[in-house]
C-alpha positions in Angstrom: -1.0 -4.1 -22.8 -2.0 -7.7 -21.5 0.3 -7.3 -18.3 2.8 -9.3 -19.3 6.5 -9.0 -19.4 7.3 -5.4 -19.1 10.5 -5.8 -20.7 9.3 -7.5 -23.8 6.4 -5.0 -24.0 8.4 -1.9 -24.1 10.0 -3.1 -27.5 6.6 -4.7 -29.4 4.6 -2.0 -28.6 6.9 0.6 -29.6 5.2 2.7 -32.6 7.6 3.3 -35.4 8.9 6.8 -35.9 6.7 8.5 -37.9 3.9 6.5 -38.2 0.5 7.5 -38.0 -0.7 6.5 -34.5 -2.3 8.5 -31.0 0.3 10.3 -29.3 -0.7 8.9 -26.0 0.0 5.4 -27.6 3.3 6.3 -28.2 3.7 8.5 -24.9 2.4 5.3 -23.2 5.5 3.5 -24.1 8.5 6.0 -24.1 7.0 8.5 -21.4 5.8 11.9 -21.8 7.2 14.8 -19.5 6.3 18.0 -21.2 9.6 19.1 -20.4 10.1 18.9 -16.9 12.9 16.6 -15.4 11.4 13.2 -15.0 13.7 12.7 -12.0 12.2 16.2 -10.4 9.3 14.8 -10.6 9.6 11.5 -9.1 11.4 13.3 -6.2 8.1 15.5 -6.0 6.0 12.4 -5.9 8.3 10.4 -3.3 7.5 13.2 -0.8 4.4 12.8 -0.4 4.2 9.2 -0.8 6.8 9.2 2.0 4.6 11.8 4.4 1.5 9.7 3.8 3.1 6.2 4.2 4.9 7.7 7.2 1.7 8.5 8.4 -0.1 5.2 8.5 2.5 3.9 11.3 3.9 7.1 13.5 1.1 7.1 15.7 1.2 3.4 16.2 4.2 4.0 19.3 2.5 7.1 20.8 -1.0 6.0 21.3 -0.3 5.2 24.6 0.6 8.7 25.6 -2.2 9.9 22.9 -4.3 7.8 25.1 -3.4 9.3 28.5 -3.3 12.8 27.2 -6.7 12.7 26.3 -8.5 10.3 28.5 -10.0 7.6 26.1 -10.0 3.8 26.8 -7.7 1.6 24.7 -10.6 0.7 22.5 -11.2 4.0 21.5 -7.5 5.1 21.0 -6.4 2.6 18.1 -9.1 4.1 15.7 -6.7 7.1 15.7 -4.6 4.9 13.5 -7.6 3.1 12.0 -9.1 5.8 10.8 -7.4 7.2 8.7 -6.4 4.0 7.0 -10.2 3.7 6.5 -10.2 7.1 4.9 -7.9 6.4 2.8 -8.9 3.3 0.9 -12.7 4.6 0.8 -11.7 7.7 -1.6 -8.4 5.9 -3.3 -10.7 4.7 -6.2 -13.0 8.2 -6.4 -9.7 10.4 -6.8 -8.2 8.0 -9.2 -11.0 8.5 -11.5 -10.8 12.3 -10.4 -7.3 12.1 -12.1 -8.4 10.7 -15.2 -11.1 13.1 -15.8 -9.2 16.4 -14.1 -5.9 15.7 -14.4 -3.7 13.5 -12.1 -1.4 16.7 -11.1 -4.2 18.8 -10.2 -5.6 15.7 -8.0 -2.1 15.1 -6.8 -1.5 19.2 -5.7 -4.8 19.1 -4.2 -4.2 16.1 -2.1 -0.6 17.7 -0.7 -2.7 20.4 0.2 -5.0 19.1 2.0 -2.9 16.3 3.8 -0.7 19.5 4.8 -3.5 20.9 6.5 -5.1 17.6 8.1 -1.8 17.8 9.4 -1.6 20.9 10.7 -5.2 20.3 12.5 -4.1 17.2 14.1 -1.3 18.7 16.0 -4.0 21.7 17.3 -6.7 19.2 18.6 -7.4 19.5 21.6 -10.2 16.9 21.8 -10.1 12.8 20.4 -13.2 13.8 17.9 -11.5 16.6 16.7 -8.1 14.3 16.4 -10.4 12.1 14.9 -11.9 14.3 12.3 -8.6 15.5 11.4 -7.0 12.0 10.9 -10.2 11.8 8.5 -8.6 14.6 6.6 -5.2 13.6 6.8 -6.3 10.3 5.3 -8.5 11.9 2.8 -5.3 14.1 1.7 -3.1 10.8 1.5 -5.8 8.9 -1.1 -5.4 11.9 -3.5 -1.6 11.4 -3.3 -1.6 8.0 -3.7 -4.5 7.6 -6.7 -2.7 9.5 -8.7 1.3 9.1 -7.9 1.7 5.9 -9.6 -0.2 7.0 -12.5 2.2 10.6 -12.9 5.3 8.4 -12.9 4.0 6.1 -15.3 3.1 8.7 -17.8 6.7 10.5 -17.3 9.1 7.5 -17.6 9.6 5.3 -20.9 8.7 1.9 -20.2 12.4 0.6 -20.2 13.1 2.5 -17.4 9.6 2.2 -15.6 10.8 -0.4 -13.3 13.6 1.1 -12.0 11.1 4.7 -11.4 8.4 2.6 -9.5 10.9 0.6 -7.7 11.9 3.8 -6.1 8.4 4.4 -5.5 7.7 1.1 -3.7 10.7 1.5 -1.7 9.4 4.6 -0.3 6.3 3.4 0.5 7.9 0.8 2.2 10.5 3.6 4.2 7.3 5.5 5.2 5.7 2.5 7.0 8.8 0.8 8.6 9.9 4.3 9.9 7.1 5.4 11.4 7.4 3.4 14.2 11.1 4.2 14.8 10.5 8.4 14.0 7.3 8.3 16.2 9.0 6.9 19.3 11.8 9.5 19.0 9.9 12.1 18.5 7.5 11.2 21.6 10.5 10.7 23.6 11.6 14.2 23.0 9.3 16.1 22.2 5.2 16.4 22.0 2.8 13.9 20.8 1.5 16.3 18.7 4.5 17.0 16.9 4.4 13.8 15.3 1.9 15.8 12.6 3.4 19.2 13.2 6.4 18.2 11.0 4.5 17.2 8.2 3.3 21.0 7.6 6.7 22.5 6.6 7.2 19.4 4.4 4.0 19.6 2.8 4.9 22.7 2.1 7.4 22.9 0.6 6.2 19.8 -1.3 3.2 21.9 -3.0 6.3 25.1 -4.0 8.3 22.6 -5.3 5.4 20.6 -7.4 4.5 24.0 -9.0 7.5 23.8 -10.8 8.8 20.3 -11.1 5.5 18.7 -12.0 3.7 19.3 -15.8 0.5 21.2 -16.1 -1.6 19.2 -18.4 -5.1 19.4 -19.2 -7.1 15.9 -19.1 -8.4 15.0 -22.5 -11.4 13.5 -21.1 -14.3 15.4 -21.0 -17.0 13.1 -19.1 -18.8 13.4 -16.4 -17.9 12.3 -12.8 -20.4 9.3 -11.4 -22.0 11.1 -8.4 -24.1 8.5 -7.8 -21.2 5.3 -7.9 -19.1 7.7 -5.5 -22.1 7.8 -2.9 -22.7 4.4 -2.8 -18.7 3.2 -3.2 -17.3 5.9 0.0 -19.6 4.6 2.8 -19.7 1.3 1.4 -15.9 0.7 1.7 -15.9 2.6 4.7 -18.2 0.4 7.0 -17.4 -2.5 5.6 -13.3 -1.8 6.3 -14.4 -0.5 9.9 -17.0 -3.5 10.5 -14.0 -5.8 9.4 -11.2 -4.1 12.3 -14.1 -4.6 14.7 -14.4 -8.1 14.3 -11.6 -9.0 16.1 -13.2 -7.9 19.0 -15.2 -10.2 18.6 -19.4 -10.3 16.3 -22.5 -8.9 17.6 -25.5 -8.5 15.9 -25.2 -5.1 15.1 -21.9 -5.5 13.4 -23.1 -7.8 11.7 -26.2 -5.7 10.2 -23.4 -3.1 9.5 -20.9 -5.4 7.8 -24.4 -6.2 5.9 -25.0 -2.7 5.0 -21.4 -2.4 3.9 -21.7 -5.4 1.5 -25.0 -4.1 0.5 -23.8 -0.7 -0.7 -20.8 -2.5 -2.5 -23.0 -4.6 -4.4 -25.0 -1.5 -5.7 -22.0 -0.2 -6.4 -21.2 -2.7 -8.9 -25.0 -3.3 -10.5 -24.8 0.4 -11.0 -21.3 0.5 -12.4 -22.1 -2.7 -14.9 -24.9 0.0 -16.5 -23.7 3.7 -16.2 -22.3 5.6 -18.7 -19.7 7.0 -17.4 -18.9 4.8 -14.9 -16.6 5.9 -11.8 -15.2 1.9 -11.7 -13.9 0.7 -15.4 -14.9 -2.5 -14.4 -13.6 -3.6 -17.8 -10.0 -3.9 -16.6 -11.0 -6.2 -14.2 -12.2 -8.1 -17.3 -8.7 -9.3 -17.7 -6.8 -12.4 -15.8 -3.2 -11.1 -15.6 -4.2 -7.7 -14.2 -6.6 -9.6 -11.6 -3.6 -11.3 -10.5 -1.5 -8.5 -10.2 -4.1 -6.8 -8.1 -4.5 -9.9 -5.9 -0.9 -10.4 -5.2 -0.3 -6.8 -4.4 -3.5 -7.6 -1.7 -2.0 -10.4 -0.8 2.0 -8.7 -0.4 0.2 -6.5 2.2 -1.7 -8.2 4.0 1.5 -10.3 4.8 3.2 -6.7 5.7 0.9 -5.5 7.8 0.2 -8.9 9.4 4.4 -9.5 10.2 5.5 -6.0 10.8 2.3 -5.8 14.0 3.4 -8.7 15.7 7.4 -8.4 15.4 7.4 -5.4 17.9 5.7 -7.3 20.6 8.4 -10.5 19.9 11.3 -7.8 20.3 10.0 -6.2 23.2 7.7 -8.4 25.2 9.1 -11.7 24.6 12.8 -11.0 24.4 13.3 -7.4 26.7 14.8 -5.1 23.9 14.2 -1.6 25.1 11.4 0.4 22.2 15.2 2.1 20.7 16.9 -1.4 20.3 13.8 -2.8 18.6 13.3 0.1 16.5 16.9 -0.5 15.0 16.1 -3.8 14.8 13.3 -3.2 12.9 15.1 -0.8 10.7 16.6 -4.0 9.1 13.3 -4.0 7.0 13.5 -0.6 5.5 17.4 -0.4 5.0 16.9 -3.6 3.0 14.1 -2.2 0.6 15.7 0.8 0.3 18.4 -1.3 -1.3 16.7 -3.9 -3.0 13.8 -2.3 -4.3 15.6 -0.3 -7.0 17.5 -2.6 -8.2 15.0 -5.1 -8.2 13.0 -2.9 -10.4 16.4 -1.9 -12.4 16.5 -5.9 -13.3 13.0 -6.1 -14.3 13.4 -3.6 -16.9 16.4 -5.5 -18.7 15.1 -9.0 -17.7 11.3 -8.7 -17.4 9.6 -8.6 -13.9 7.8 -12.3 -13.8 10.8 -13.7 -12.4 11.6 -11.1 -9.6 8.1 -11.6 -8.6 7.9 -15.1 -8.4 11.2 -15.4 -7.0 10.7 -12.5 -4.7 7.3 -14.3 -3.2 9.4 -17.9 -2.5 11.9 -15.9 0.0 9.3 -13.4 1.3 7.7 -16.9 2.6 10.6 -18.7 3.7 11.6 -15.7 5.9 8.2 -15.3 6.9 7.9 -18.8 8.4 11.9 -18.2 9.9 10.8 -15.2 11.6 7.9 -17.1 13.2 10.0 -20.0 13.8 12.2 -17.8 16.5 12.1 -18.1 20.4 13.5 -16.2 23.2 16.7 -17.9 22.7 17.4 -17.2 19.4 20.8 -15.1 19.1 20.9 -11.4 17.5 22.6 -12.4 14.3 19.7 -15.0 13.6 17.1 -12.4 14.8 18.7 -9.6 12.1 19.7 -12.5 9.4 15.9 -13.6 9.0 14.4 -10.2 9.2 16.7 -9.1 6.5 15.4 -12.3 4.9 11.7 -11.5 4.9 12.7 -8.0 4.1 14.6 -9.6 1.0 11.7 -11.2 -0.2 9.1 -8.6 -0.5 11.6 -5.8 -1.8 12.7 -7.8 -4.8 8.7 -8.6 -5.2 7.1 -5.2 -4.9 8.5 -2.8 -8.0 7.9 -5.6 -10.9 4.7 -6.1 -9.2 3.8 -2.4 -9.5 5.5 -2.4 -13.6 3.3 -5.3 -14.5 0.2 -3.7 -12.7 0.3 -0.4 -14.3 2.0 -1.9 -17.3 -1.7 -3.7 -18.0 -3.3 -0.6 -18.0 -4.5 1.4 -21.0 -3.4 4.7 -21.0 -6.2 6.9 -19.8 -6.5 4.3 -17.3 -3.7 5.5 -15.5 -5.0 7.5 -12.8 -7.9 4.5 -11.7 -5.4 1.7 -11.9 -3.1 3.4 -9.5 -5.6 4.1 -7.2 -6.6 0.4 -7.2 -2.8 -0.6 -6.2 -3.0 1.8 -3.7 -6.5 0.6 -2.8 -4.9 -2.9 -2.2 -1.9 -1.9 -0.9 -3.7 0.0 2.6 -6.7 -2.9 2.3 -4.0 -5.3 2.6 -2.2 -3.1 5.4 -5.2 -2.5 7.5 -6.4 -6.2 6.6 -3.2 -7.8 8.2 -3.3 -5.5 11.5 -6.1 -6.1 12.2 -6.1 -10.2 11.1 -2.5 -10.3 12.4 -3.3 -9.8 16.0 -6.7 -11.3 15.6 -4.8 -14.9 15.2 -2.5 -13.8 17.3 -4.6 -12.8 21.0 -7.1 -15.5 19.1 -4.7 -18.4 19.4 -3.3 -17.2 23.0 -6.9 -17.3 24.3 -7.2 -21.1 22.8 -4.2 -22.4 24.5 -5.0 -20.5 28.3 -8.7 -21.5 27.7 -9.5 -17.9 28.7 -10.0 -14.6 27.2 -6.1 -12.9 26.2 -5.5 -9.5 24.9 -1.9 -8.6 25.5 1.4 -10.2 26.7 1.6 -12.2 29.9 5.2 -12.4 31.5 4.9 -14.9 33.5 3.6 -17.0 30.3 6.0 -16.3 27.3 4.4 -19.9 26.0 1.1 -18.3 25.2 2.6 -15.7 23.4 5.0 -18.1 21.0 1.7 -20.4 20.6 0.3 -17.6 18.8 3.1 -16.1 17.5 4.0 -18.6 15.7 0.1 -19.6 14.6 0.1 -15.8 13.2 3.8 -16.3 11.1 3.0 -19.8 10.0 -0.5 -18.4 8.3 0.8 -15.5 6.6 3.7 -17.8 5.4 1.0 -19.9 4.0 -0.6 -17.0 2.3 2.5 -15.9 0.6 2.7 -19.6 -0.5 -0.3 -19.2 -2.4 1.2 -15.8 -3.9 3.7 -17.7 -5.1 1.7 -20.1 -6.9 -0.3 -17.3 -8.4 2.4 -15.9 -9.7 3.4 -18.9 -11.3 0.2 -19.4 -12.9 0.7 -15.5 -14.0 4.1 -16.4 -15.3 2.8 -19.1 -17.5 0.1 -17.5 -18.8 2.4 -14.6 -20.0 4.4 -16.9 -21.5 1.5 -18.7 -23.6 -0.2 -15.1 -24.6 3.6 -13.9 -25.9 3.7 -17.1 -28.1 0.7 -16.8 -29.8 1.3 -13.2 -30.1 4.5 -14.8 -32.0 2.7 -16.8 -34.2 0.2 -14.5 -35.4 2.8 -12.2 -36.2 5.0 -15.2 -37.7 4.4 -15.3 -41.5 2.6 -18.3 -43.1 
């Protein structure tokens, strides 16, 4: 497939009945179950891409107590959520190729399993390093689900109703990160701080019962060997560089700088070695192609946007207008009640209509919303606060699920497995890169207009705050903006590759 419209590729590339072609041609197109229920085993899937998503934001609104409980500065408390963000996008792309080679259930299983128990050692630590080292886990556990989630439901649903089975997908993903925030705070106003992991143990599982029988047990066909040495250099190479990157917002020293060096360094070898071994961990060779590029890109892009908007709106809601944390978590509820809407039906239309236009289309709102959000001040009433959240939520719902059909749509398919750990690979990049970017602009532009050093919300100057506020929104609007014209150019060059297609098969 060239990764272009999904719709139109699900009826050209349709082998005829009977004819002589490679069963995972054919399976590639109309979905292979071997026999389970295809809906069981999205279910399965969504369960852990909830607990994993969820995961990435619960702690966000009880580091403060985290913080207090176990007597670590401010600076040291936020890498609880960093690091397992940082875990998780340096092994997406290793268990993706695991999948491939081993088989994405087994990869899958195995990463429910072990996120259970990350889990389950999180809510015993007793210690920040041992926190730490189980957030390591946790996030460890998450990149096996992700890497290879995408890639199951791909395999199990025809292409005609693909859309519709990732759109469900992306809306979880989106459920999982928008509720975290609003879970987390109840459950730290209730309960303990470490029962924000506890509940993930029950649910894990149960998730790893249920998989046993919902999900097929199939043998890869692949028998190559795994790149040991491209995995060595690729972990710690994404790793410091992702870490160096967070850090810089607190500002550059020399020795982040030699680390964001040795970072870059390790990535670079990464690729040399990749370009020659072979059996690479990294097919490169997708990257080879324009239209999946793009779709990569703007999934980076989508995210970076998310995670840049959805840091900064709690501290508008609560700082700069006085909603109490259980007001501005309904508030911010608008954004996951609108996915959980939108997405599927977005993806639903992109199977009967193609996905370039919900894209596209989906990008222009996201921006406009973006740049309304950012364009609010303290007197702005509640309708107009709820109307343009719901906006910006609109945007990125209707954008995500196509997205996710053209990207895995342009894979081959015993690519499956690597090119759904990529998506996931720029889905958290993009998250962790617009947290940490988001309030980088944002304490960034605040210090520019006092002419001093700011790092958090001054009361009795709601103009700093706004100054930057609005600085941070107007940005990311403009970065969305360029989305938009990238998916544009995408469109187009669809378009042109479907007509030639046409003509070559047009008879002289």
């Amino acid at each position: 497939m060239t990764g272009g419209d999904v719709r139109t590729e699900a009826k050209t590339n349709l082998p005829p009945e009977g004819s002589d072609v490679e069963p995972s041609a054919r399976a590639a197109v109309e979905g292979d179950t071997h026999g389970r229920n295809k809906w069981a085993i999205l279910i399965t899937v969504l369960v852990m891409t909830f607990m994993s998503t969820l995961d990435s934001s619960i702690v966000n609104v009880a580091l403060p107590v985290m913080q207090k409980a176990l007597g670590v500065g401010l600076d040291s408390i936020q890498w609880v959520a960093s690091i397992y963000l940082v875990a998780t996008c340096a092994t997406l792309l290793v268990f993706g190729r695991l999948g491939d080679l081993a088989g994405k259930v087994r990869v899958f299983q195995a990463g429910v399993a072990v996120f259970a128990a990350g889990s389950l050692l999180c809510g015993l630590s007793g210690t920040f390093v041992a926190l730490m080292a189980s957030r390591t886990l946790q996030g460890i556990g998450a990149a096996a689900g992700m890497a290879t989630g995408m890639g199951i439901i791909t395999e199990s649903f025809p292409a005609r109703e693909r859309g519709r089975a990732l759109g469900v997908l992306a809306s979880f993903v989106a459920l999982g990160m928008m509720c975290g925030p609003v879970l987390g705070g109840l459950i730290v106003s209730t309960l303990r701080w470490e029962d924000i992991f506890l509940i993930n143990v029950p649910v894990g599982a149960i998730s790893l019962a249920v998989g046993f029988k919902t999900l097929p047990r199939v043998r890869a066909e692949r028998r190559e060997r795994f790149d040991m040495l491209g995995a060595l250099m690729l972990v710690p190479g994404v790793a410091i560089t992702l870490s160096c990157v967070t850090l810089i917002g607190d500002g550059l020293s020399w020795r982040l700088g030699l680390a964001l060096g040795a970072g870059a360094g390790l990535l670079a070898g990464f690729i040399v070695w990749e370009r020659r071994a072979p059996q690479p961990l990294a097919q490169l060779s997708i990257f080879r192609s324009a239209q999946f590029d793009l779709n990569a890109m703007l999934t980076l892009i989508s995210f970076v946007a998310i995670g840049a908007t959805e840091i900064v709106l709690p501290f508008y809601l609560q700082d700069a207008r006085g909603f109490d944390p259980s007001t501005a978590g309904l508030l911010f509820a608008v954004i996951p009640l609108v996915n959980a809407v939108v997405g599927p039906l977005s993806g639903a239309a992109s199977d009967r209509i193609g996905a370039h236009g919900p894209t596209t289309a989906g990008l222009a709102i996201y921006a406009i919303g973006i740049f309304s959000v950012g364009a609010l001040t303290q007197g702005s009433p509640l309708s107009q606060i709820v109307g343009f959240i719901a906006l910006m939520s609109l945007g990125t719902s209707m954008f995500q699920s196509p997205n996710n059909s053209l990207l895995m749509g342009s894979a081959p398919p015993d690519a499956l497995g690597f090119v759904g750990s990529v998506a996931s690979l720029a889905q958290n990049t993009g998250m962790a890169l617009g947290i940490s970017g988001g309030m980088a602009v944002l304490y960034g532009q605040m210090s520019a207009r006092a002419g001093r050093r700011v790092t958090s919300y001054l009361a009795d100057r709601p103009d700093l705050f706004f100054y930057g506020y609005r600085w941070t929104y107007t940005l990311t609007a403009a970065l969305v903006a360029l989305g938009f014209a990238l998916a544009l150019l995408r469109w187009c060059m669809s378009t042109r590759e479907g007509r030639r297609s046409s003509d070559r098969r047009s008879p002289r």
